[in-house]
N, C-alpha and C positions, 0 to 999 in steps of 0.2 A: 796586963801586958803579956804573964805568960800564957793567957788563956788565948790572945789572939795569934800568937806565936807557934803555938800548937796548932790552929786552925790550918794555918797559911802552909805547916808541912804536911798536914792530911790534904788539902786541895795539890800540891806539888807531887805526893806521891801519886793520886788521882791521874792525874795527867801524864805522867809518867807512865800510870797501868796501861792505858787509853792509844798514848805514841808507840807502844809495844804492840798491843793490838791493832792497830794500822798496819804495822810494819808485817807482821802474820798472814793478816788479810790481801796484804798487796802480794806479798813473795806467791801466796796460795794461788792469786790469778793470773801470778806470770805464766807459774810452773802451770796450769790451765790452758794458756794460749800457746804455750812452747808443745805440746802433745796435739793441741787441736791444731797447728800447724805440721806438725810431724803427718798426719794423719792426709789431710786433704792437698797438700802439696805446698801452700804458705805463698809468700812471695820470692820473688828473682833473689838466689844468694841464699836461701833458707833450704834446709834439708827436705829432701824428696822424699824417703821412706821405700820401700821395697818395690818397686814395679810387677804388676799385674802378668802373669804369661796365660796365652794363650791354650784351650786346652782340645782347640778342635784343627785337625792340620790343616793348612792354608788359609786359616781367620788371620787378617792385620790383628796385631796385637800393639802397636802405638806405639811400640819400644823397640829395643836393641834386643831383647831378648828373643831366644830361638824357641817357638811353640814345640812340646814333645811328640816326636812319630810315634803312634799307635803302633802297635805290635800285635798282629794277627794272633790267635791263640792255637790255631792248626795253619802250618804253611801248605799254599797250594803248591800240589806237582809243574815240574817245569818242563811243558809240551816238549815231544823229542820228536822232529821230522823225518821221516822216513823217506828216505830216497824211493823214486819210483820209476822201474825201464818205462820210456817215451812217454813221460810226463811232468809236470814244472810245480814246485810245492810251495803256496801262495796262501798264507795266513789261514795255513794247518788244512787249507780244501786241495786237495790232488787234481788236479789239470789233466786230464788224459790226452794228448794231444792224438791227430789222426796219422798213420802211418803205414804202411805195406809192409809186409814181409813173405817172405816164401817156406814155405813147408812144403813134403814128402811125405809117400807112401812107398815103400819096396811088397814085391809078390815075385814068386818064382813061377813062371808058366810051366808047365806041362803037356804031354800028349796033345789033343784038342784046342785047348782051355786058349782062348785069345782075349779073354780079360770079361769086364772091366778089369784096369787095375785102377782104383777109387785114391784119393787124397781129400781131405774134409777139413778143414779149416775150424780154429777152434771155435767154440760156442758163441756164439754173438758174429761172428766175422764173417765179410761177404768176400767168395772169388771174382777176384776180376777177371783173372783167364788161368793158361799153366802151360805148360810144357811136360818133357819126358824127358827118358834114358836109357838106351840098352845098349847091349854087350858085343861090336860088332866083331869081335874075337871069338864068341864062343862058340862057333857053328853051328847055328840055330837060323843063322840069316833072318835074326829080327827086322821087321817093319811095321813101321806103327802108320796106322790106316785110321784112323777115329783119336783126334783129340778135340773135346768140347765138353761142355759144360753138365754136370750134375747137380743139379737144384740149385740154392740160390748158394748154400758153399763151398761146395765142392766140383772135384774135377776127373773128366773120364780120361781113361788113356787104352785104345785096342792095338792087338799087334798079333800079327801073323809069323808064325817060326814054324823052325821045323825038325824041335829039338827043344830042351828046358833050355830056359832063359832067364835071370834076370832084368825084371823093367821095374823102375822109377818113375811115378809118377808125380809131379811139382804142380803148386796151386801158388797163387799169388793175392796172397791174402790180407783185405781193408780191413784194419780193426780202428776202434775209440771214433766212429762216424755213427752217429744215431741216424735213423731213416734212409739212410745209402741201398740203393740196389742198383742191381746188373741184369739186363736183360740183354738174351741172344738173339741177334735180328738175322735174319736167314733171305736169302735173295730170289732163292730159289736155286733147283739143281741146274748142274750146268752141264749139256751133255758134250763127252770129248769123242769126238771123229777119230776113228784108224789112224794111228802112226802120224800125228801131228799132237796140236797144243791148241790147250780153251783156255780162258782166263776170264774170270767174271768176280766183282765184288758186291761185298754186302753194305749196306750204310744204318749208322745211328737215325735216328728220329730228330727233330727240332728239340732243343733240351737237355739232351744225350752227349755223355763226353765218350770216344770211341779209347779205350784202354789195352784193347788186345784183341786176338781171334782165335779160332777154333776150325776143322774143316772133319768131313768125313768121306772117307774114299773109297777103292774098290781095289782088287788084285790087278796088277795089270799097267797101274795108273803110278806115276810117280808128281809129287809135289816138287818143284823145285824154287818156285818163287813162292813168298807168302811173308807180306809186308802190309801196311797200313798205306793209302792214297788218299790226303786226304782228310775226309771223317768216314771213311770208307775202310775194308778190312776184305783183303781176297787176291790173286796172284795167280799162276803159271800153272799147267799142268799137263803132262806128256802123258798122250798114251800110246803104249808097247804093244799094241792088240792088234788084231784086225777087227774089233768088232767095236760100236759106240759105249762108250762106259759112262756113269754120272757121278758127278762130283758134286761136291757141298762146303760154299764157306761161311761163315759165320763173323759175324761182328761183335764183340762182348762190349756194351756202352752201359755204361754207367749213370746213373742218375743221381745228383746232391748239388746242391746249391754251391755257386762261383766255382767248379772244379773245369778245369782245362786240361788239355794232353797234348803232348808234340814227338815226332820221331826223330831217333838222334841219327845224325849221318851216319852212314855206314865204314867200318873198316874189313877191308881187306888180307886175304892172308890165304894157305891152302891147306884144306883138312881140318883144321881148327881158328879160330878166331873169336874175339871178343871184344863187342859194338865197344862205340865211346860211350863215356858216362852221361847219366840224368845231369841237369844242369843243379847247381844247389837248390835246396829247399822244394825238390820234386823227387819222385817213386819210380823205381820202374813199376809198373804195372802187366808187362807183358813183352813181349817180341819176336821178331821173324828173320827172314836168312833169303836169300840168293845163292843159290849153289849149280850143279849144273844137272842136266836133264836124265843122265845116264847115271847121276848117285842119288842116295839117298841121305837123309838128317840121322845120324843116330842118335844126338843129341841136343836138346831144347832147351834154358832155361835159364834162371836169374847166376850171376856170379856170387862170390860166398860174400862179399861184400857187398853186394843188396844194390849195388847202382849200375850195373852195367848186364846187358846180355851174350852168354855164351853157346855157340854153335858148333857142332862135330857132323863133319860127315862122311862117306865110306861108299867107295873107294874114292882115297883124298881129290881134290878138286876146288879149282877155284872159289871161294865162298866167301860170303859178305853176310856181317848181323849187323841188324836196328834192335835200338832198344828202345818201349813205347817207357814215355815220364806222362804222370801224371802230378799235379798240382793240383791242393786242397785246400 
């Protein structure tokens, strides 16, 4: 009896060892599936574990979380635009737009010496025409008898005195136009009869926008009209002589794709006067005068402000300026 007694507490303790062992084994495979769910996401209600971020900027990353911006290891310079006279600054390339201006040359005459006096436009830039300037105060009794063209930029200006004088010679000068040129179209001399008036003009070609003129004369002979008609370039001329004199006018026409020219009405005034303006978004390019037969122009040329034409003449007199616009 006690031998079976004894049995049945070593089979009891057995069991015992075996129900503990269970109990090991099962805890071991919880704590197993509670980390393998940690790990791959689990089900609805079970812990997520750290979410993934992204390491390339602009990859979805699946989550709430914000991928990190790269950080350059040399920062690039930050373009600095440079303002540019008559041109527009467009994703760092410089626009040159096209536009006119006027330049000068001064010379003092002497003894003989009736010029040139030369104006040349900067490098690249074509003349469309010019004008002058002298001193009807100084007593030299300037007169300027040749104003036309010198090559393709520049501008003549002669004058006859009788005494040193200063003269001015103005160019009116096309810059930021690639392939633009000016040719002077000549119509031929025009001969002026004793003690009356000739008038003859010159004209562009097919193509050709007319911008301005030019004339060359003789002693004796006075310019007093010299205006644009037209696509034409040429006007009035008295002469004081008794003998046939010849005259010469010139047309200065421009050649470049879509350009147009128009003359502005004239304004009135005496001894001095100064045309109406270019119309916006157009040049002067040149201009002319109406004065009367018995004076002369002492002065030709753009205003300081670049859009209108101004005219002197001596002794004072009726006088009218046009001012030619050109559009580009």
């Amino acid at each position: 009896m006690a031998r079976i007694s004894h049995s049945v507490r070593r089979i009891r303790l057995a069991s015992s060892l075996l129900g503990l062992l269970a109990v090991v084994i099962v805890m071991g495979a919880c704590a197993i599936s509670s980390q393998a769910g940690s790990t791959t996401g689990g089900s609805a209600g079970a812990s997520t574990g750290p979410t993934a971020t992204a390491t390339i900027p602009g990859e979805a990353d699946g989550g709430t979380a914000t991928a990190p911006t790269a950080t350059p290891t040399t920062k690039p310079p930050t373009p600095t635009k440079t303002a540019t006279p008559g041109g527009i600054i467009c994703c760092l390339t410089v626009i040159r737009l096209p536009s006119v201006h006027q330049v000068f040359q001064q010379q003092t005459l002497t003894g003989a010496s009736v010029g040139p006096v030369t104006v040349t436009c900067p490098a690249g830039e074509v003349a469309l025409s010019g004008g002058w300037a002298t001193n009807p105060s100084d007593g030299a009794n300037a007169l300027v008898y040749n104003s036309s063209r010198a090559g393709a930029g520049g501008w003549n200006v002669y004058v006859q005195h009788a005494g040193s004088t200063l003269v001015t010679a103005y160019a009116m000068c096309l810059k930021n136009v690639s392939g633009a040129s000016v040719a002077e179209r000549f119509a031929g001399s025009l001969s002026v009869s004793p003690s009356t008036y000739g008038s003859k003009y010159a004209s562009c070609t097919a193509g050709e926008t007319l911008v301005g003129g030019g004339f060359a004369s003789n002693n004796g002979l006075t310019l007093y009209n010299f205006a644009a008609s037209g696509g034409a370039w040429g006007g009035y001329v008295y002469n004081h002589t008794g003998s046939a004199l010849p005259f010469s006018f010139y047309a200065e026409c421009l050649t470049y794709a879509g350009s147009h020219s128009s003359l502005t009405s004239y304004v009135q005034a005496t001894g001095h006067t100064v045309s109406n303006g270019c119309p916006s978004g157009s040049y002067v390019s040149g201009g002319g005068f109406a004065a009367n037969q018995n004076s002369h122009v002492s002065t030709m040329s753009a205003t300081s402000s670049g859009q209108a034409w101004e005219v002197y003449d001596t002794p004072a007199s009726l006088l009218n300026a046009y001012a030619m616009c050109v559009s580009l």
